[in-house]
C-alpha positions as CSV (number, residue, x, y, z in Angstrom):
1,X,-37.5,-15.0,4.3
2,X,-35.0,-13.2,2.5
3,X,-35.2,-9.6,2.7
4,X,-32.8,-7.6,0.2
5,X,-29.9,-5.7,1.4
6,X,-30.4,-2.2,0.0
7,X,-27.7,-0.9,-1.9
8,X,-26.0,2.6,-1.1
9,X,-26.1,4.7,-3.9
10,X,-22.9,6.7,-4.8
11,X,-23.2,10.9,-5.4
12,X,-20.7,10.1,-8.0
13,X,-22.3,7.0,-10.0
14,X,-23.6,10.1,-12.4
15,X,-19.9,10.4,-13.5
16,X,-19.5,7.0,-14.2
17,X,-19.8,6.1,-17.9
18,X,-22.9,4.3,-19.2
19,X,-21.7,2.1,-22.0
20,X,-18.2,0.5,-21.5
21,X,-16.5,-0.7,-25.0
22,X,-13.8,-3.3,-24.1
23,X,-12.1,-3.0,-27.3
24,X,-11.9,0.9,-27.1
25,X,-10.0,0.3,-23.8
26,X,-7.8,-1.9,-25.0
27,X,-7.0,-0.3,-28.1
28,X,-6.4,2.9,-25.9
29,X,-4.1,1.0,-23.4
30,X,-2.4,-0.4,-26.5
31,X,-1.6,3.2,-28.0
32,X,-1.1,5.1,-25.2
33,X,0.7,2.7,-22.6
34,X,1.7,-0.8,-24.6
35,X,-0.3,-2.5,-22.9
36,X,-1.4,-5.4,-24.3
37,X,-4.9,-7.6,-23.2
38,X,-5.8,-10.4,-25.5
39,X,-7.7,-14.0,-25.1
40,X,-5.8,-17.3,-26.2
41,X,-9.3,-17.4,-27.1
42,X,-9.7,-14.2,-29.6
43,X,-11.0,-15.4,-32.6
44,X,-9.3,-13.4,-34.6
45,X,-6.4,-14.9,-34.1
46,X,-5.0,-17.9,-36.1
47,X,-3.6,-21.3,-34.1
48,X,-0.1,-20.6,-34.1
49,X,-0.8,-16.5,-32.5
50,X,-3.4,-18.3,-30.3
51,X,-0.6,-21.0,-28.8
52,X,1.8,-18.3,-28.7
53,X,-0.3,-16.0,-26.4
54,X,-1.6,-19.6,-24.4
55,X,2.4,-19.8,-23.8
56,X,3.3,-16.0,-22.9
57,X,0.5,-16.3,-20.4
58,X,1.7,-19.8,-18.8
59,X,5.5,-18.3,-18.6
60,X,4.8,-15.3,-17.1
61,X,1.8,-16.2,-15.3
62,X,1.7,-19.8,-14.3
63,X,-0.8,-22.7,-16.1
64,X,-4.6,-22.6,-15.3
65,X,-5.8,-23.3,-12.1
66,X,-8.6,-25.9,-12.2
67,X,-11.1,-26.2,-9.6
């Protein structure tokens, strides 16, 4: 039988935001630090920008790790 760990509850989970929009953080890390975060899979992206980030990612980062 599995019995459910309970879960301690943090005084300061009231702080926390709610709702998290993704793209609001990373137009805000864009603006205010250059930081860039971006998916060789972002759809808005055409082939050539998509192969470009696929290579910026393996050259700084390594290829994909599968399994």
């Amino acid at each position: 039988m599995k019995i459910p760990v309970p879960r301690y509850h943090s005084p300061l989970g009231r702080f926390q935001a709610q709702t998290t929009d993704l793209e609001a953080i990373k137009e805000e890390g864009w603006q205010d630090q250059h930081i860039l975060v971006v998916s060789e899979n972002d759809k808005r992206l055409d082939f050539i920008e998509r192969e470009f980030v696929r290579q910026l990612g393996e050259r700084l980062y390594g290829r994909k790790r599968h399994g």
